[in-house]
C-alpha positions as CSV (number, residue, x, y, z in Angstrom):
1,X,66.0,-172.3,-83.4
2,X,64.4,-169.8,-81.0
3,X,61.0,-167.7,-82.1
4,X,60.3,-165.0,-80.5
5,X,56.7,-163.6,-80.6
6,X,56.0,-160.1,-78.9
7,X,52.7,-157.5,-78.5
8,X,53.1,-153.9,-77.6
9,X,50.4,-152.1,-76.5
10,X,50.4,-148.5,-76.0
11,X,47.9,-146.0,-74.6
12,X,47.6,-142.6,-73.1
13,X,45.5,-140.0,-71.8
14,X,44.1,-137.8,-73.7
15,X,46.1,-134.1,-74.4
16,X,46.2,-132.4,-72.1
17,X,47.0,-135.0,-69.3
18,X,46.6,-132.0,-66.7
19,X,44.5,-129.2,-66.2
20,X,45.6,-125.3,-67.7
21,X,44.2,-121.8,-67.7
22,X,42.1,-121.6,-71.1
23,X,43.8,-118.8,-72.4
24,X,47.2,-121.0,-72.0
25,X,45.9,-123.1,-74.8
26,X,47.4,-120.9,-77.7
27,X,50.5,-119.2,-78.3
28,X,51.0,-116.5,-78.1
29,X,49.4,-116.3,-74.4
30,X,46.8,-113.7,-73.5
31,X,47.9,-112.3,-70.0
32,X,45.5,-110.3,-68.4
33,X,46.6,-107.0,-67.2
34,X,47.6,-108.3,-63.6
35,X,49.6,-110.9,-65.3
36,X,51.1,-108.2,-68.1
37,X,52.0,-105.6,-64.9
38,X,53.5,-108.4,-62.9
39,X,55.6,-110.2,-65.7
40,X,57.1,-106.4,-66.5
41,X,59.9,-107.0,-69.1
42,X,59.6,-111.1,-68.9
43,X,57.0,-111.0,-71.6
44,X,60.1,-109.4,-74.4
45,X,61.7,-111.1,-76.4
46,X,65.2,-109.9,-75.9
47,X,66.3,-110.2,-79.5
48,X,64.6,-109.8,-82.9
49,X,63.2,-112.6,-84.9
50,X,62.3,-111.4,-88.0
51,X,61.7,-115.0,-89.3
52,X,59.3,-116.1,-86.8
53,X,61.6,-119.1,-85.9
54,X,61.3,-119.2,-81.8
55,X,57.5,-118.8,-82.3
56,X,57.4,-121.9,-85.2
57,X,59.5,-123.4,-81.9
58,X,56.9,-122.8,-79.1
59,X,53.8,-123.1,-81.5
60,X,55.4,-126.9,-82.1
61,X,54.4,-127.6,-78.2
62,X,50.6,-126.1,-78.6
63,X,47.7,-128.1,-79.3
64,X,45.4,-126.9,-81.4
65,X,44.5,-124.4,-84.2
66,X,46.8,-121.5,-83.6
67,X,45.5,-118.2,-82.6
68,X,47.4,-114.6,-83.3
69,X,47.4,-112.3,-80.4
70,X,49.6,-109.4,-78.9
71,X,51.2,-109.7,-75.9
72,X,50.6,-106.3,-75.1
């Protein structure tokens, strides 16, 4: 008979493991109007999505309470 007898311990840093722009910590971002002029058409979406289900997507990946802003 062989008994086997094993701990796992897991730990990590706490979110977010690397340093962002404040106004990255929401979705949608807030670009500034530098950012907005040099993103051009980048910020579009380039089809419709009437039932919000690429920003459910994205807003999966954020941390935190969610805040509603245009992109424009």
């Amino acid at each position: 008979m062989i008994v086997n007898d094993l701990t796992v311990e897991q730990s990590a840093a706490a979110w977010p493991v690397f340093r962002i722009a404040p106004e990255a910590h929401s979705f949608p971002f807030e670009y500034s109007t530098d950012d907005l002029a040099a993103l051009g058409t980048l910020v579009a979406l380039e089809s419709d999505d009437p039932e919000g289900r690429l920003g459910a997507w994205a807003q999966a990946f954020i941390h935190g309470t969610p805040q509603i802003r245009s992109l424009c």
